[in-house]
C-alpha positions as CSV (number, residue, x, y, z in Angstrom):
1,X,26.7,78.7,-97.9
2,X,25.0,77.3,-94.9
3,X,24.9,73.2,-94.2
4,X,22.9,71.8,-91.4
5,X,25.8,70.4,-88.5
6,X,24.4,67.0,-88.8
7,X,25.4,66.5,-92.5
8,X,28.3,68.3,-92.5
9,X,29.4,66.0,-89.7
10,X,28.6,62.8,-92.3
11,X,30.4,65.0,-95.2
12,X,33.7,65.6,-93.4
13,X,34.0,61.6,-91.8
14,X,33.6,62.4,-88.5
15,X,31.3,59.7,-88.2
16,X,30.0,57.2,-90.9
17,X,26.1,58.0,-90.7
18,X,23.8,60.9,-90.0
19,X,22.3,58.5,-87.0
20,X,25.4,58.6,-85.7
21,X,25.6,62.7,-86.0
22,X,22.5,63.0,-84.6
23,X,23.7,61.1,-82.1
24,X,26.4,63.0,-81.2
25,X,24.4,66.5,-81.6
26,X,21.8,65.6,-79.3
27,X,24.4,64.0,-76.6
28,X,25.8,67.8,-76.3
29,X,29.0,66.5,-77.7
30,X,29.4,69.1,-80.1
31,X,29.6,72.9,-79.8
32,X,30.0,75.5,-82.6
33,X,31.5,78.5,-81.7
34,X,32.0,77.2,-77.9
35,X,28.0,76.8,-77.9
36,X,27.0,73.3,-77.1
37,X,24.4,72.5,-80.1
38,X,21.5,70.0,-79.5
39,X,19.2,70.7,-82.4
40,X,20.7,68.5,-85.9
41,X,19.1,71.3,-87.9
42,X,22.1,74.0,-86.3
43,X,22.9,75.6,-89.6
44,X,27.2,75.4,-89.8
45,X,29.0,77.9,-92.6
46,X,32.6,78.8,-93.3
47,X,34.6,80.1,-90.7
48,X,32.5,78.5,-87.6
49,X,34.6,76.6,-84.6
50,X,33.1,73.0,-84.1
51,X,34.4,71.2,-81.3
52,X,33.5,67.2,-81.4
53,X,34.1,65.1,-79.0
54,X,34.2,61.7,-81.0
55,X,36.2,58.5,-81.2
56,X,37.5,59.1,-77.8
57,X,38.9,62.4,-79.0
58,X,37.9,65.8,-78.8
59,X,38.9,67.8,-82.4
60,X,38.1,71.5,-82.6
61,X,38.0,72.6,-86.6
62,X,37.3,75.8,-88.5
63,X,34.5,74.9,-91.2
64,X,36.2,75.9,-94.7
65,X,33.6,75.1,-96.7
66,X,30.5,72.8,-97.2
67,X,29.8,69.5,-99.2
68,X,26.9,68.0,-101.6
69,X,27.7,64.6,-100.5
70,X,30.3,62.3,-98.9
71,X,33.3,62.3,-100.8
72,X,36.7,60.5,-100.4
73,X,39.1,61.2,-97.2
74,X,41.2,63.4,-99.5
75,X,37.6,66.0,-100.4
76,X,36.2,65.7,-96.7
77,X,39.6,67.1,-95.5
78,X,39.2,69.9,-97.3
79,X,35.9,71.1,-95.5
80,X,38.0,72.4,-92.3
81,X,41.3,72.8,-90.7
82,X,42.2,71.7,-87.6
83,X,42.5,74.4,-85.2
84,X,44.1,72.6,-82.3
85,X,45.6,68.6,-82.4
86,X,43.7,66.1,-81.2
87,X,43.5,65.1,-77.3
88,X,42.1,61.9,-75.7
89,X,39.6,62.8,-73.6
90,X,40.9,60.1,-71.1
91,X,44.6,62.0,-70.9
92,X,45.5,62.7,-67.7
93,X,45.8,66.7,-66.5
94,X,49.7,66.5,-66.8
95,X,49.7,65.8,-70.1
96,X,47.9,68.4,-71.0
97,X,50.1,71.4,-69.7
């Protein structure tokens, strides 16, 4: 079951609005499977790598599954697992070791 990045973006809650994914697609902020994505229409399915680099954070999740709409926190966590805990992108090179 394919989902086009920008929706699944909206369905999970990493942002609010699909302006706002769009936003964040075309900026080169995200990559699936370590390739940066610019086109909204990038199809994601299950098992697919997304690192997002949103909220002053960069998340890297594995796709689980896709939505029909924008559900409660509890459904959107559902969608994917996070693969690696969340860094600020303003964290100094120390603190990442």
């Amino acid at each position: 079951m394919n989902q086009r990045l920008d929706k699944w973006l909206v369905y999970a809650r990493f942002v609010k609005h699909r302006a706002q994914a769009q936003a964040l697609v075309e900026e080169g902020a995200v990559r699936v499977n370590r390739q940066r994505i610019v086109k909204c229409s990038h199809a994601v399915k299950p098992d697919d790598i997304l690192t997002v680099a949103v909220h002053g954070q960069v998340r890297v999740v594995k796709v689980l599954a896709a939505a029909e709409r924008r559900g409660p926190a509890s459904a959107a966590q559902l969608l994917y697992e996070d693969v690696a805990p969340a860094q600020k992108q303003d964290a100094s090179p120390e603190a990442l070791c």
